[in-house]
N, C-alpha and C positions, 0 to 999 in steps of 0.2 A: 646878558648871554651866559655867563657865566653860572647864573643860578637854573636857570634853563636846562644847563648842561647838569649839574647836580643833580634836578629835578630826574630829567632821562637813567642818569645813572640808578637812582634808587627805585626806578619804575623796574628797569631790568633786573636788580638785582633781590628786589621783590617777586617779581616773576619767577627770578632764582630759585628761590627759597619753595614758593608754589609748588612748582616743577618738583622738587624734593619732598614736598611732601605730597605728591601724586604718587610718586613710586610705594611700593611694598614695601615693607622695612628691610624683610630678607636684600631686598636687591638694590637697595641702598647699602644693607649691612656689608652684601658680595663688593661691591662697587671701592666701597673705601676700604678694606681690606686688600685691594689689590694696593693702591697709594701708601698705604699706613703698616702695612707688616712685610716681615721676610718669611720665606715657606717654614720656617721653624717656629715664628707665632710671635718672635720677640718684636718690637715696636722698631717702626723705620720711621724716620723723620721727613718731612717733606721739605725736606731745604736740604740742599745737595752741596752748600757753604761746607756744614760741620765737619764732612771726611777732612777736606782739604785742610783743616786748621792742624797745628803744631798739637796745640793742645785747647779742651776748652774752658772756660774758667766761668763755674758756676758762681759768680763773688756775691749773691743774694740768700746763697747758702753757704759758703766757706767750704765750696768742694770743689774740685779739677779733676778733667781726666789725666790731666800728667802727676798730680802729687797724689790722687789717691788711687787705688785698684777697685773701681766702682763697682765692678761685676761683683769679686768679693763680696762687696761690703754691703750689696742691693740688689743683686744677680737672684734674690729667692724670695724678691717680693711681690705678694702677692695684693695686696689692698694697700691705695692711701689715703688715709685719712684725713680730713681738714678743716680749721673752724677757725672762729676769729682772734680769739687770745692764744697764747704762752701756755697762760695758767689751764683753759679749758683741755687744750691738746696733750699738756703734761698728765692733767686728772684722766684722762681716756687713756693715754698708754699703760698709766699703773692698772686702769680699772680691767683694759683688755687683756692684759699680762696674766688678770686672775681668771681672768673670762676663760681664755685658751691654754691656760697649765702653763704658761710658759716660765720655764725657770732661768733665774738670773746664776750666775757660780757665786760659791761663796765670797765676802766681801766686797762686791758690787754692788754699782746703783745705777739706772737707769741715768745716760749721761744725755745734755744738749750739740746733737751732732754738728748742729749751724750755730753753736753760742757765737763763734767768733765775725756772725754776721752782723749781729746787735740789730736782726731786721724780722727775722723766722725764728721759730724754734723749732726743731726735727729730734722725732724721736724714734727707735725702732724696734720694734719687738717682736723677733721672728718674722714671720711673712707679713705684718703691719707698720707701716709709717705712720705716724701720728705728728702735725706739721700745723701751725697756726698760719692762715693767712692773711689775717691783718684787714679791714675794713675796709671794702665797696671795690668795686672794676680793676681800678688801677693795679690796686696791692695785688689782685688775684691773678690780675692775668703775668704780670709781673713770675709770681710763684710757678704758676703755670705752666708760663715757658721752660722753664728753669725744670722743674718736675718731671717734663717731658722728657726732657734732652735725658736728666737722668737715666731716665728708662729706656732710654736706648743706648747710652756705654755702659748700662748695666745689664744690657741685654735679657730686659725683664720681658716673659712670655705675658700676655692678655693679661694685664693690671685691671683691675676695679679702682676707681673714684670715686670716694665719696665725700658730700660735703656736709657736716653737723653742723647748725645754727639755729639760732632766734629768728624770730619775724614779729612781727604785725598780723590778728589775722582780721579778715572781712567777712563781718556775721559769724565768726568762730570763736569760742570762749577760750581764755590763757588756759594753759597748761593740755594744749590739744599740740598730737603729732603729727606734723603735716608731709606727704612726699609728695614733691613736684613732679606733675606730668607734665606739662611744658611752660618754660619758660618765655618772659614779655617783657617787653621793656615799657619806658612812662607814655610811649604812643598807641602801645596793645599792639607792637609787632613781634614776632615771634622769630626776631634777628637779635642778632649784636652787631650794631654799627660801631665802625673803626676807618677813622681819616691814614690812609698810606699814602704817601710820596703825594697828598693832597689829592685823594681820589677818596670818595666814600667808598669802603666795601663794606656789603650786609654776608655775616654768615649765620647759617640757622645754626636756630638755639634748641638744640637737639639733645633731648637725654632717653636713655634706653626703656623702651615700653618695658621690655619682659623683668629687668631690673626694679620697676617701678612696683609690679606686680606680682613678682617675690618678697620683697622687701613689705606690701600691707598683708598677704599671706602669713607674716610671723607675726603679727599682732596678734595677741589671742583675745578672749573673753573675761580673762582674769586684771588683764591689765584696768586698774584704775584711771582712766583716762582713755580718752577717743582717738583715732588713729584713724586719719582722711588721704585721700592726692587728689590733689587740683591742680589750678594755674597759679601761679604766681605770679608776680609784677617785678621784673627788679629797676630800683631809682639810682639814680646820681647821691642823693640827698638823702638825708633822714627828714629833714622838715620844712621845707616849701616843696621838695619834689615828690613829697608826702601825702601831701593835702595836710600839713599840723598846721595848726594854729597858734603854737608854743615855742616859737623859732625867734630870731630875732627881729627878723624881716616876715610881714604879712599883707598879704593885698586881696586876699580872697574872704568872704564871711564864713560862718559857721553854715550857711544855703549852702554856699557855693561847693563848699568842701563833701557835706554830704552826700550832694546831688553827684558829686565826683566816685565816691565811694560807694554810691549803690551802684551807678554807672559798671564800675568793676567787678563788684556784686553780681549784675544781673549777665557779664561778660566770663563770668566763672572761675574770677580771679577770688583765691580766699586766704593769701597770704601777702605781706609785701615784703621785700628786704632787698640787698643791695647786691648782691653777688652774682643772680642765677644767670643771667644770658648770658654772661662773656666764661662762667663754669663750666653751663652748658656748649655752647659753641667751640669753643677750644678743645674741651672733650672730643664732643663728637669729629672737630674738622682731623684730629688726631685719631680717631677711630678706636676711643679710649670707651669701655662699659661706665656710663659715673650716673651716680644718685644725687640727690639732694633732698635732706630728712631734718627740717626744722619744728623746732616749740615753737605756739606761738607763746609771746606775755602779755597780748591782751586785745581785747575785740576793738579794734580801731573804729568799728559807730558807734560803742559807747565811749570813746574819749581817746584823747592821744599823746598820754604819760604813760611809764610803767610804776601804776602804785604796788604791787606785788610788794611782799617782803622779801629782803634777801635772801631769806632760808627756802621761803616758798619757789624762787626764781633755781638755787642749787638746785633742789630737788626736779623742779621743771626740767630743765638743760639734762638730765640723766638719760631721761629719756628717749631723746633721738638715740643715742647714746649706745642704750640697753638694745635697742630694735636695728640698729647698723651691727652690734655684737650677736645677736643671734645671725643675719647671714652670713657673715665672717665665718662664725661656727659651722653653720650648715656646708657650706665650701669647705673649709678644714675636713669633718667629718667625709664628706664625698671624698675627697683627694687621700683619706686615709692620714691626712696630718692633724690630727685633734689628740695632741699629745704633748707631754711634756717638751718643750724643745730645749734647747743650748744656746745660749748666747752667741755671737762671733764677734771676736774684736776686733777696733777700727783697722783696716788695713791702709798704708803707706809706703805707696812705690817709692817716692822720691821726698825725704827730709827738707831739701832745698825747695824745691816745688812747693810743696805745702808749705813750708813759711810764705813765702811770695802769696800764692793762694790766700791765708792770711791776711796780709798786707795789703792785697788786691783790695779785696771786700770792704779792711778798717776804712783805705782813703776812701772809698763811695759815698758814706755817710752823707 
């Protein structure tokens, strides 16, 4: 009975998902803006918990609303950015720094705003955050949450999301830039399922048409490389929920795998990776504008290694990279802000607070 009941559950909340994409996007877009904003435009949360706390403790990033002054310190942000390493998210803050004039004062460096998370790295450069989110659902929604919340004691107006990555692509040759039009998970539904209080809920996995379609509009004719949007797949796994055959564990043949990935193919998926639905869905249930703009490293029907060299791969990865920094720019320029800007240093309400903050975070580990 019990599976019965599950069953019923994800029939309705497939129907859910239907029903939302029956509507307009306008009157979708009207609908969660009344849940997700206050009439000033800055992001309201849909958990009515947060007011009531003392204070809240970011420990995934080594931030508080009680030890630090967040409006300060991310009150004037406009884009976040996000990928999977450290290392990637560091090389984009410096690259975007140069993208958008933005000056550091002398004797500065570009500091790790979450080091003392040992989990994220955040980085901030004028109206850009630059933030690693660490490998597949878990890590992202994790961030996510956490990201959000920011944006609302920071009382940030209509943020942009974006997410830079690698993939897999299907029938698409390495070193192509992919943006996702909608997001699928490993059954080809167009949700992110999430067990709460042992209830399935599906939320659509929704990212912004007009976003999608600004963003292949700056591809030009010069660029050496191709620049597509389709569907993507995202998995649990990188290799049985793959289709790999390189994994430790294998029970499917080289037929089977195939016949999987034209299957995908012919369904209009043309990239795989692990992120998108639950990126997607948290965005959208937030009523957050967000992208996702991956390379692939290599055509998963002909094989499922990346032999790429690793110079070849750098150079790949720039890419999303370069095409997320021209609409950054195009925004800046509109807004009048494509200019040299200033730095601001960290702000700290409470000395005491932030060490605890601190502390908080280290014991999580």
């Amino acid at each position: 009975m019990a599976y019965q009941g599950e069953q019923k559950r994800d029939t309705t909340n497939s129907l859910k998902v239907q029903q939302l994409d029956g509507q307009s996007e306008e009157e979708e877009r009207s609908e969660t803006a009344k849940l997700t904003r206050y009439n000033d435009g800055s992001v309201k949360l849909r958990n009515p918990n947060i007011e009531l706390m003392d204070q809240d403790i970011l420990y995934h990033l080594a931030l508080g609303s009680g030890s630090h002054d967040l409006h300060e310190m991310f009150g004037d942000v406009k884009f976040v950015c996000m990928g999977g390493t450290p290392k990637r998210m560091e090389t984009f803050a410096h690259f975007i720094m140069d993208e958008i004039g933005y000056k550091l004062p002398a004797g500065t460096q570009l500091q790790d705003i979450s080091a003392f998370s040992y989990r994220y790295s955040m980085y901030k450069v004028g109206p850009v955050l630059s933030i690693s989110h660490g490998m597949g659902v878990p890590s992202v929604g994790i961030l996510l949450h956490e990201l959000i919340k920011l944006m609302y004691h920071a009382k940030v107006k209509d943020p942009i999301f974006m997410r830079i990555g690698t993939c897999g692509g299907i029938g698409v040759e390495g070193g192509t830039v992919v943006i996702t039009e909608d997001a699928y998970d490993g059954l080809l539904r167009n949700s992110y399922e999430l067990a709460i209080l042992g209830k399935i809920v599906h939320r659509p996995a929704i990212l912004d048409k007009r976003l999608v379609r600004e963003l292949k509009s700056l591809a030009t004719q010069d660029d050496p490389y191709d620049t597509i949007s389709g569907k993507t797949m995202c998995t649990y796994d990188f290799y049985e929920g793959q289709g790999r055959l390189d994994g430790a564990f294998c029970e499917f043949t080289e037929t089977d795998k195939m016949a999987y990935l034209e299957k995908l193919r012919d369904f209009g998926v043309v990239n795989i990776e692990m992120e998108c639905t639950i990126f997607a869905a948290l965005t959208h249930y937030a009523g957050i504008k967000a992208a996702i703009v991956c390379v692939t490293l290599l055509d998963r029907l002909k094989g499922d290694q990346v032999m790429a060299p690793k110079e070849v791969m750098n150079e790949w990865q720039q890419r999303p990279q370069i095409l997320v920094s021209r609409l950054i720019k195009k925004h800046l320029a509109q807004m009048g802000q494509l200019k040299s800007l200033a730095s601001t240093p960290s702000s700290i309400k409470s000395p005491r607070r932030f060490k605890l903050v601190q502390q908080e975070s280290e014991a999580h580990e």
